[in-house]
matplotlib code that plots the C-alpha trace (Angstrom):
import matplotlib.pyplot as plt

x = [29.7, 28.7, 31.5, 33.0, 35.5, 37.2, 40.1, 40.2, 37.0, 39.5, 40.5, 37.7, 37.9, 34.7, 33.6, 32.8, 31.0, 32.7, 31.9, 34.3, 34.1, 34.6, 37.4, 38.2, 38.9, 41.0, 40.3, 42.4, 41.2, 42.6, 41.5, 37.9, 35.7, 33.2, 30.0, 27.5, 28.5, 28.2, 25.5, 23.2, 24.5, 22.9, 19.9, 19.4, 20.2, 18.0, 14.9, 15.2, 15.5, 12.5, 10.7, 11.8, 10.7, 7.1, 6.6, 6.9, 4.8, 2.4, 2.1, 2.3, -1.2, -2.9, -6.0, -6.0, -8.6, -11.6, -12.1, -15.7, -14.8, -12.2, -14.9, -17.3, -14.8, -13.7, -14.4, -18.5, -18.9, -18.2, -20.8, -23.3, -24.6, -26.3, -26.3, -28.0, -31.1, -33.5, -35.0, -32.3, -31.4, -28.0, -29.4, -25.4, -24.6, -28.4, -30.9, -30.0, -31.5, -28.7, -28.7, -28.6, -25.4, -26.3, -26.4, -24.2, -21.7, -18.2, -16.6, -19.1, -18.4, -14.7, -14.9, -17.6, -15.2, -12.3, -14.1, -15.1, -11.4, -10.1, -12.9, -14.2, -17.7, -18.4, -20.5, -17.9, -18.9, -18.4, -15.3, -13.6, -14.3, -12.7, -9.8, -9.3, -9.8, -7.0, -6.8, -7.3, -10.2, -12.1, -11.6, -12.7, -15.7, -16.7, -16.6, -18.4, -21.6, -21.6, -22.9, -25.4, -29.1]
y = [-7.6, -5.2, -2.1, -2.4, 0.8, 3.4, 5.0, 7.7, 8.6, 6.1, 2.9, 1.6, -2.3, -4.5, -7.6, -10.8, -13.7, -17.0, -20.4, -20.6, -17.1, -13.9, -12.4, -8.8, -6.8, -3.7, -1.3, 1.3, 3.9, 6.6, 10.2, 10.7, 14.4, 13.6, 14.8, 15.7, 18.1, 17.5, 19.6, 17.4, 14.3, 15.5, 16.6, 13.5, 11.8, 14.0, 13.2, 9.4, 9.9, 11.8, 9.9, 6.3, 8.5, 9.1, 5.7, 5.0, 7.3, 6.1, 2.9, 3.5, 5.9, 3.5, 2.0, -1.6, -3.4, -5.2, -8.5, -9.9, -13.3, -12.9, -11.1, -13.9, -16.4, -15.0, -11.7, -10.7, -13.1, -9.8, -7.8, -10.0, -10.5, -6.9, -5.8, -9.0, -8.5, -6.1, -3.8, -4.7, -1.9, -2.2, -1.6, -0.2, 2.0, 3.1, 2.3, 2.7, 1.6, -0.7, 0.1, -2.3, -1.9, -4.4, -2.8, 0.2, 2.0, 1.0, 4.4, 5.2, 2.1, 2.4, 6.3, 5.0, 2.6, 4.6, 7.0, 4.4, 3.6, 7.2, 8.2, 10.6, 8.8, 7.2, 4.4, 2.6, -1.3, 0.2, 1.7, -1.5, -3.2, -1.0, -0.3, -4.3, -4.2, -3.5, -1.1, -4.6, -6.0, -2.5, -2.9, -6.8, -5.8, -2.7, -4.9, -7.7, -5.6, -3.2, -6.2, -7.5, -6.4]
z = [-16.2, -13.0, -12.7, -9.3, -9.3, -11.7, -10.6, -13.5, -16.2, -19.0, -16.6, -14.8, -13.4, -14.1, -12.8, -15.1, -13.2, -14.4, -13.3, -10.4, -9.1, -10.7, -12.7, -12.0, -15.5, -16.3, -18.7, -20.2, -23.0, -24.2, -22.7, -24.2, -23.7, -22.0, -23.9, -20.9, -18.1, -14.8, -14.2, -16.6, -15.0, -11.9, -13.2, -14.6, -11.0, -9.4, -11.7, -11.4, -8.0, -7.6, -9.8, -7.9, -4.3, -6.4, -7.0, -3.2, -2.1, -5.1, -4.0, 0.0, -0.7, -2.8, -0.8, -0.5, -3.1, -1.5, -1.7, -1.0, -0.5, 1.7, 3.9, 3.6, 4.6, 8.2, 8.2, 8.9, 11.4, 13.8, 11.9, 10.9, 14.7, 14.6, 11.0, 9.7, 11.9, 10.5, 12.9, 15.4, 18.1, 20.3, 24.1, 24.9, 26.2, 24.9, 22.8, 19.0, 15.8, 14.1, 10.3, 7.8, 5.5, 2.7, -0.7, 1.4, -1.2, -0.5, -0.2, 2.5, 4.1, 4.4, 5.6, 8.3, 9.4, 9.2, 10.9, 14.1, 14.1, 14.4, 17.0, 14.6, 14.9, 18.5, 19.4, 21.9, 20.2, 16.4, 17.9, 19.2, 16.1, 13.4, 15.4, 15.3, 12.0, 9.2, 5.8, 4.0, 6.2, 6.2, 2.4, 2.5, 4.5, 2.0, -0.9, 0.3, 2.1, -1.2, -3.4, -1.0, -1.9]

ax = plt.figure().add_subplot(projection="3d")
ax.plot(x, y, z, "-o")
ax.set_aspect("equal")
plt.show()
């Protein structure tokens, strides 16, 4: 039965779900005291509200787990073309030394990333590439070039 309405703390009007609809129900009781005081009513409202708002905000900051073989299927292909090739150095917008990021910890991995995406770090084709790239991918990508050796 769900409780739909109360008109007074003793007669309050559920609803029963039946087969071909729903069947409204009035209840009467005699006057009862009531044994918690408004005041702990609302404390208690307060806390589960605070503690459902938590659990939001709990699971909003939580960081996406990698998943390597996601990464293999679709997602190196844009990485592999200069951090596969030892010794490899990007001629743009000058020459750099590309670093190999196999065997890389994952935490590092995500904050360079991150990092590229923000601006924080600048090297304009690194740039370009993390800010295409989601919270899920960056994580994808971290898990998969962590294991390499």
């Amino acid at each position: 039965m769900i409780l739909l309405n109360y008109r007074t703390i003793d007669e309050l009007i559920w609803v029963r779900p039946v087969k071909a609809g729903f069947r409204l129900l009035l209840i009467t009781r005699a006057p009862m005291k009531l044994r918690t005081s408004l005041k702990q009513a609302l404390s208690a409202l307060a806390f589960m509200a605070t503690c459902a708002v938590s659990a939001q905000v709990m699971a909003a900051d939580a960081a996406p787990v990698g998943d390597a073989e996601a990464a293999r299927n679709d997602k190196i292909s844009m990485c592999i073309g200069c951090h596969g090739i030892k010794g490899y150095k990007a001629s743009f917008p000058e020459v750099y030394h590309v670093p190999m990021i196999a065997g890389q910890n994952a935490d590092y991995l995500v904050a360079a990333l991150k990092d590229y995406a923000s601006g924080a770090r600048s090297f304009p084709s690194m740039e370009v590439i993390a800010q295409s790239l989601s919270d899920q991918d960056i994580a994808d990508l971290a898990a998969y070039y962590s294991n390499l050796k």
